[in-house]
Structures are given as structure tokens and as C-alpha cells.
C-alpha positions in Angstrom: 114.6 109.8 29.2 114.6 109.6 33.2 117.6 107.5 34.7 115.9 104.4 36.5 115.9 104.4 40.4 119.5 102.4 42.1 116.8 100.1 43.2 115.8 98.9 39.4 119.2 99.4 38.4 120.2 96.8 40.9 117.0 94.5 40.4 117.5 94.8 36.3 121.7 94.2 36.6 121.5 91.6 39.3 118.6 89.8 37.1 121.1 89.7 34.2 124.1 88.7 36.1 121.8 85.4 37.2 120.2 85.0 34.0 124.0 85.1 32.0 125.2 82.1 34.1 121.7 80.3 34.8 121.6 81.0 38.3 118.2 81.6 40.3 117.3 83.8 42.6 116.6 81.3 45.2 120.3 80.2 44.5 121.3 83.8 45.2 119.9 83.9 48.4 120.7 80.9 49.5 124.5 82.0 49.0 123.8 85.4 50.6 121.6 83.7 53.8 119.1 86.7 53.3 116.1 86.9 54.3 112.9 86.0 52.0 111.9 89.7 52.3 114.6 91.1 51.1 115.0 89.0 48.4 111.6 89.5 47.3 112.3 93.3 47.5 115.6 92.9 45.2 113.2 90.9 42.7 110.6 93.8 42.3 113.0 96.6 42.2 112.3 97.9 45.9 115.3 97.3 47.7 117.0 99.8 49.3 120.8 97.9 49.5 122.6 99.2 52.2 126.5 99.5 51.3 127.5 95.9 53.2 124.3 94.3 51.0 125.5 95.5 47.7 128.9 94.4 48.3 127.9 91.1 49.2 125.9 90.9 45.8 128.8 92.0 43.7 131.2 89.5 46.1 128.8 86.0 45.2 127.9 87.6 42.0 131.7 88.2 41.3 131.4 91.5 39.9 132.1 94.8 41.3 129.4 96.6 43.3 129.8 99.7 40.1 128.6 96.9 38.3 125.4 96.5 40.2 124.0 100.1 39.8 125.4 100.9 36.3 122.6 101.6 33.1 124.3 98.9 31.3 125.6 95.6 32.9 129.9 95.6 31.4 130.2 93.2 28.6 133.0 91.3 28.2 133.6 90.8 32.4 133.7 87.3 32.8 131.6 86.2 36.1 132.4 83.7 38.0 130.1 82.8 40.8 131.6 83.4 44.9 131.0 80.0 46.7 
């Protein structure tokens, strides 16, 4: 079985980090002050993170950016939301 891309690795684990503590992705972006397109991007699996945006996801997601691009999302991490 092919590995997925980083890009839906990230969409898929970022997507379960919000969905674990009932977070949208609205409210994401909203903390991050992106842009609508890149947001959109994230959503569909399409976004090519550059090092300072995957940090800040793992930062307001409060997980580490690893996290973010790993097959399977750590269980057991607690998250706690960056304000």
C-alpha cells in the first residue's frame, strides 16, 4: 500500500486533531489569521505547508509538528488548544 502524500497526511491528522476536541476549521483559521485559500487547500489535502505554517498548526493545535505528518495521529497525547 502507497504512503499518502505530507499534504493528506496533514489534511487527514489536522482533521482529527479538530474533530477530537470539536473544533472547526473556521475556528482554526481564525486562530492562525490565514488566508481563505489556504485553508481551503489544508481541507482538500492540497497544501503544500511551508515549515513556519506547519509549526504554527502543531503550536494552536498543541501538538508537535511530527504529529501533523505521521500515518497515525499519537493516542493518548492530550491536546490542548493554543489561544
Amino acid at each position: 500500500m502507497r504512503r499518502p502524500s505530507p499534504q493528506k497526511l496533514l489534511q487527514h491528522n489536522v482533521t482529527a486533531h479538530l474533530a477530537a476536541h470539536g473544533i472547526s476549521m473556521d475556528q482554526l483559521g481564525e486562530r492562525l489569521g490565514w488566508p481563505q485559500t489556504d485553508l481551503d487547500a489544508l481541507a482538500a489535502g492540497t497544501l503544500d505547508a511551508s515549515l513556519d505554517q506547519l509549526d504554527a498548526l502543531a503550536h494552536t493545535l498543541g501538538a508537535l509538528p511530527v504529529d501533523l505528518l505521521e500515518d497515525i495521529v499519537p493516542a493518548g497525547r492530550p491536546m490542548e488548544l493554543a489561544p
